[in-house]
N, C-alpha and C positions, 0 to 999 in steps of 0.2 A: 155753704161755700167751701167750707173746710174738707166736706166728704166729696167734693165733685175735686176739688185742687187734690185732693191725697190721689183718688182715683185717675187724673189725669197723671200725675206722677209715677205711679206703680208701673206702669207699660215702660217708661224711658229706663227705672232701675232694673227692669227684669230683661229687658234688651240692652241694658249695660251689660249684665251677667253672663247673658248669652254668648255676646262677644269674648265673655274673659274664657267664659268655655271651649266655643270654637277655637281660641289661642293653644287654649292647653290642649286639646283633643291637635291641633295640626301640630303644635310640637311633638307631643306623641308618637304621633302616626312617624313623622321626621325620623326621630331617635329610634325606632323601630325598623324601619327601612335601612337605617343604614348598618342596621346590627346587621338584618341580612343579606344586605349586601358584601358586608367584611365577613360574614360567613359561607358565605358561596364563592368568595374570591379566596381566601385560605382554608377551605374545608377541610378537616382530615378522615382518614378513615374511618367508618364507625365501631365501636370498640367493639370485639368480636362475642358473639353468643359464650352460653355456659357451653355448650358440647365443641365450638371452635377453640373456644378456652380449652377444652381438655384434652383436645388434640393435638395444640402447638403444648401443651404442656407434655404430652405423651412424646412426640416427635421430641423435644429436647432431651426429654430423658433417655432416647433411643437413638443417641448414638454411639455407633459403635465402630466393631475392627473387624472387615471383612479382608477378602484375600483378592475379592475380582469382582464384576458385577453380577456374575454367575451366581456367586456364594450369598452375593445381598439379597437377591430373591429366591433364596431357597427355604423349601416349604415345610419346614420340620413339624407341622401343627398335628400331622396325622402319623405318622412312623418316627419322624425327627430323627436321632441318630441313634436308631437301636430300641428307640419304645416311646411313647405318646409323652408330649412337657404339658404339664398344669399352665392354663393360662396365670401367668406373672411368675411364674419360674422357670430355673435355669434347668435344662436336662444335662445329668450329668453322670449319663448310663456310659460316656468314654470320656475320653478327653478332650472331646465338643464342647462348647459352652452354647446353648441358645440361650437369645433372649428377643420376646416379640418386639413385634411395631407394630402398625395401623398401614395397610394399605391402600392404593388409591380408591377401592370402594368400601372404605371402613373398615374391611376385615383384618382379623389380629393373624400375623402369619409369624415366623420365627426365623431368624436370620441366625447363623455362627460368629463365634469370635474368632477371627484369625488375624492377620498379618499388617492387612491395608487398611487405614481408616475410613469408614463409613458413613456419610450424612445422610440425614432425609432431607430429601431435595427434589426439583422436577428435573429429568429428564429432556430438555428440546428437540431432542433429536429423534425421541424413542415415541413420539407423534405423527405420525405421518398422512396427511389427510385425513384429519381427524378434530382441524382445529387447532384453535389456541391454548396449548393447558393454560391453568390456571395454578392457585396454590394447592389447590385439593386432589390434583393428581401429584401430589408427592407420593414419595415413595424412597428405599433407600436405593442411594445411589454411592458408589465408589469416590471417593472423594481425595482423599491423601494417597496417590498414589505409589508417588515417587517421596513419601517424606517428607526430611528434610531437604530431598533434592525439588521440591515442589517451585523454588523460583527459577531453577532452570529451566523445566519443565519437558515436555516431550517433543519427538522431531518434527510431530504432526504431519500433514498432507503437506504439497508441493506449493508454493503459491500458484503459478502456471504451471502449465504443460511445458512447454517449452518458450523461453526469452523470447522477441523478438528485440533488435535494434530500434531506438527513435534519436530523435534533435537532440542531439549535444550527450552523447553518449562517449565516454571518452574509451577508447580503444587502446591494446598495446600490442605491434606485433612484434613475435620475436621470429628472427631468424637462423635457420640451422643448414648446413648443406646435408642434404641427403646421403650423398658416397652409392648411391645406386647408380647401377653399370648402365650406361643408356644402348638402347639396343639401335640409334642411329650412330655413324660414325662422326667425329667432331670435324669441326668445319671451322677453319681458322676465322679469328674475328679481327678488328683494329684492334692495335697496341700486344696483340702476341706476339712472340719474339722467338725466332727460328734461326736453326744453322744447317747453313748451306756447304756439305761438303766435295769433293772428289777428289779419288785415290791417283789418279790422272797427273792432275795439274794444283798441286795446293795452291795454287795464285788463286783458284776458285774458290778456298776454303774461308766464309765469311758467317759471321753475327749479323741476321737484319731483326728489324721490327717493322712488323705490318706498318706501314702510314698511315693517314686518317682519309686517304683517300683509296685505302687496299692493294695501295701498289708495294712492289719491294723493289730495290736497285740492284742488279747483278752485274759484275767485267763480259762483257763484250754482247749482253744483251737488255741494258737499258732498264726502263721500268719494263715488269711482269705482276701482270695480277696475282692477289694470292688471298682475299678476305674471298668467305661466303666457299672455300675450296675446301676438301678433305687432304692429309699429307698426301694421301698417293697419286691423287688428281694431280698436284703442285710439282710433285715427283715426276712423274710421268711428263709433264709439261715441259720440264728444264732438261731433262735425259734428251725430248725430240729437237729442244731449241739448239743445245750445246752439240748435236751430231754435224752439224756445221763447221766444228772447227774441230771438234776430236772424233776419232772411227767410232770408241769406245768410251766416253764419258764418265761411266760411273758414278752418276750426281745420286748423294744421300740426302733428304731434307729429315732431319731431328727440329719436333720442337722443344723450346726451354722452358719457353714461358707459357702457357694456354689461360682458356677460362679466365681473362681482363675483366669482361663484362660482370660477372660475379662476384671479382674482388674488387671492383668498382662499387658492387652494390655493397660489398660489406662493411666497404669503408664508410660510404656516406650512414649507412644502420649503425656503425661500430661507437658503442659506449662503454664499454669497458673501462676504459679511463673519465668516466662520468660519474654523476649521481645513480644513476639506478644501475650501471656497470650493463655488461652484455653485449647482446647484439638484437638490439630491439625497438622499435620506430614509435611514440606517440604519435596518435592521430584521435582525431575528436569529429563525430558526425557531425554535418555541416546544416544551418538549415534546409539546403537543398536536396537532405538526404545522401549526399556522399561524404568520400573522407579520400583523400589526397598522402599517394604510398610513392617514393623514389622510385623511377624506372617506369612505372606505370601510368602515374597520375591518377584520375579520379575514377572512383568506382564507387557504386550506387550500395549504399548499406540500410539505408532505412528500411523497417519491416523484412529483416532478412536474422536469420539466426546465425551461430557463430559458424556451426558447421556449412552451413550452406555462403557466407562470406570467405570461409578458410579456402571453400570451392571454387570460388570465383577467384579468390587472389593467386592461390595457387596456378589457374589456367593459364590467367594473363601473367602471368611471370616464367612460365612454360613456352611462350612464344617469343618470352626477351632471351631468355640465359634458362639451362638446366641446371639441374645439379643441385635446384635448392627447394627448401620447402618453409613454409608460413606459417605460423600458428600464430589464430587473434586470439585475445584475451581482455573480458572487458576488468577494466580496472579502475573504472568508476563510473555508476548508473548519473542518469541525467537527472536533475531534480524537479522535484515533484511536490506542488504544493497543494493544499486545502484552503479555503476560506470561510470563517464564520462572522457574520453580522446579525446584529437584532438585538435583541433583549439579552446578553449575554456582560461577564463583570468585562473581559478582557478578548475581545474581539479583535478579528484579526488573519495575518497568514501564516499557516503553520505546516511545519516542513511534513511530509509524507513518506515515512522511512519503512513504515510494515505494516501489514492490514489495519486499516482504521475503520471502525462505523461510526453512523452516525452520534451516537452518545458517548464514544471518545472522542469525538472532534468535539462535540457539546464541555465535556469533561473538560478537552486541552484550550480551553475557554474560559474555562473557571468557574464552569457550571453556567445558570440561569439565574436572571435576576427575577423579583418581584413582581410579577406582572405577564409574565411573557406566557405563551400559548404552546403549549407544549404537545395541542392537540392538532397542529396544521404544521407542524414545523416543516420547513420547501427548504428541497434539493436541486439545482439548476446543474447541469451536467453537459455537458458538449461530446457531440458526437463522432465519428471518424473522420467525417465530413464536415468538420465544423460546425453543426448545427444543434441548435438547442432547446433542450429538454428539460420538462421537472416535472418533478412529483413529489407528492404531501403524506407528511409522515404522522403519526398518531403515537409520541412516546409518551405521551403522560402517565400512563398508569406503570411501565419498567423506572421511571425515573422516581415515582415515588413510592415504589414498591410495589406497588398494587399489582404488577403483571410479572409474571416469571421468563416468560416467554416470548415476549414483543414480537408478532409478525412484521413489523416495520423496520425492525432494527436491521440495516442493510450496510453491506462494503462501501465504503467511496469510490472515488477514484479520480488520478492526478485532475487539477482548475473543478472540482467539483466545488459550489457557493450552497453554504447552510445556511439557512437564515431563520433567528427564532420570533417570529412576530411577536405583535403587541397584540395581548388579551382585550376585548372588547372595553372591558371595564376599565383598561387603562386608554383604551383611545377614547373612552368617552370622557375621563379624567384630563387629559388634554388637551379635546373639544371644549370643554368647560374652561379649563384655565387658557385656554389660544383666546377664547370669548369674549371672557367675562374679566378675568384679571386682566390680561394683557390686553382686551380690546376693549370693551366699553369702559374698564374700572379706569384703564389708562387715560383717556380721553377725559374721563368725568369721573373723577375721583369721589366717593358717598363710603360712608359709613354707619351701620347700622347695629343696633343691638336690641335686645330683651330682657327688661326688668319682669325679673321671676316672682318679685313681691307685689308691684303695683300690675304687673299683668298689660303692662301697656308697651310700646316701642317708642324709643329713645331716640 
């Protein structure tokens, strides 16, 4: 009895055990998986071979002081300056200095000391359908050019071609009279003012001013027209009126005053006794693409450059009044923003003052937080037409050094939205706590654990 009780026994202990096994083997497996998963989610690079070792070691000891990029890749390995250099010495057959480096296919080549400081670095630009370099197309490149003038740095290309005006562009125009002789004859306007005389009868000799209606009043002939006439017209007109009562008449018209219209405009432009002093008008493009000038009123500026706006104001101020000329000047661009969301510390809108890409906007963000996917990061962009566009960027490997070169790395441009999503591992991190904490733990609060001595749950 004893040997059939022992034996029915032994099955129920050894599938106790079983179970404590199974415990420990799925705790295992547990604490395993999530090693690599916190290894895949923070990987870093793999630490580099002995011959990559000895070439970022080679690269730091090589640099140096070239004069231009000319001089960085010059090949002293076979003549050098004046007779062959031992590789790992300096040739010092003048007053050259070479010293090697490793170029982009391994090879040891011999660069000069001179002037400008020199890096070993990649080149982006010195690729051209050829791919993304990588770090193994280093090579030296010029690098300190300017010194210690290097934060001010060079005047580079243009941003545009040429400005165009847009919405809320604030404009200043100043105004100048020209003093150029007009090749038509002047044609009195309202408010000029003229003297009427004759050697005859001084009872004729009078001061008028054009009225607002272009008449003038004269002794014994009433109103006569006199705006929209030239003097001799005018002249001529009052000699034939006045032969009525004198044989001989002799009517002179002298103007005194001329060009009203002008100094009508000058007045309402005149700041000289202001803030910015002059003679010069604020105007600010309108959403409707114009901008509203005295004399003229509206005129269409958007998508139009300053010269080709100077041209236009100019016309239309050429059919009010001569004599004057326009110069716009923009005196403050419209502003221009950026937007970053996602996985970022300090998200946000941030003003767009001079070329930005996409990982200075990242940057003016405060970088990346924990989690965030740096392999899809979307640019949403609107078009001339309103309409809208994106496309997915791949900066992971420039942001964490891995790439020198980033083909993605691209300009903005003004309301463009960066958005750095959420890495898989963190949306499934979410999905789990949206679930399981927040949704069923909420509802039906449980608590569990694992005694690692007795091997059982608690």
């Amino acid at each position: 009895m004893n040997r059939i009780s022992k034996g029915i026994e032994r099955p129920a202990r050894w599938s106790s055990r079983t179970a404590r096994l199974g415990w420990i083997s799925l705790v295992l497996a547990g604490v395993t998986a999530s090693c690599w998963i916190v290894r895949a989610a923070v990987m870093e690079p793999a630490a580099p071979s002995a011959r990559q070792a000895g070439e970022a070691s080679t690269a730091a000891d090589t640099r140096v002081v070239v004069a231009s990029a000319r001089e960085c890749t010059t090949d002293g390995g076979d003549a050098g300056a004046g007779g062959s250099a031992a590789a790992g010495e300096f040739n010092s057959s003048d007053s050259v200095e070479w010293v090697h480096v490793l170029d982009m296919l391994g090879n040891r080549r011999s660069v000069r000391r001179c002037q400008a400081r020199c890096l070993v670095g990649v080149d982006c630009g010195g690729c051209q359908g050829c791919g993304e370099p990588s770090w193994r197309d280093r090579r030296p490149i010029p690098w300190e050019v300017l010194a210690q003038g290097e934060y001010v740095g060079p005047f580079r290309d243009v941003h545009v071609p040429e400005y165009r005006l847009r919405v809320d562009d604030e404009l200043e125009f100043v105004y100048r009279l020209d003093r150029v002789e007009s090749a038509q004859p002047y044609e009195l306007n309202v408010g000029d003012q003229i003297r009427v005389e004759s050697i005859v009868d001084d009872n004729l000799n009078r001061e008028l001013l054009i009225q607002p209606d272009g008449m003038i009043t004269l002794r014994m002939l009433g109103q006569v027209r006199a705006a929209r006439r030239t003097v001799a017209e005018l002249q001529a007109d009052l000699e034939q009126r006045y032969t009525k009562f004198y044989k001989v008449p002799a009517i002179t018209v002298t103007p005194i005053q001329v060009n009203t219209k002008l100094e009508d405009l000058r007045s309402a432009v005149d700041s000289r006794y202001g803030v910015t002093g002059g003679q010069a008008q604020q105007s600010r493009v309108t959403p409707e693409g114009t901008i509203q000038l005295p004399g003229i009123g509206s005129v269409p500026a958007q998508g139009l450059t300053l010269d080709e706006l100077k041209q236009e104001v100019d016309e239309r101020y050429a059919q009010l009044v001569g004599g004057l000329e326009v110069t716009p000047r923009l005196s403050r661009r419209a502003p221009r923003y950026i937007y970053v969301v996602g996985e970022v510390p300090e998200g946000g809108r941030f003003a767009l003052e001079a070329p930005t890409t996409a990982m200075q906007a990242i940057a003016m963000a405060g970088g990346w937080t924990n989690g965030g996917n740096l392999r899809q990061i979307v640019v949403f962009r609107r078009t001339d037409d309103w309409q809208l566009i994106a496309t997915r960027l791949d900066l992971r490997g420039a942001l964490l050094g891995e790439s020198p070169c980033p083909a993605d790395e691209i300009f903005l441009r003004d309301s463009d939205v960066v958005v750095v999503p959420k890495s898989q591992l963190l949306r499934t991190t979410d999905l789990i706590n949206l679930l399981f904490t927040r949704g069923i733990y909420g509802v039906f609060p449980m608590s569990a654990a694992i005694n690692f001595q007795k091997l059982s749950t608690i």
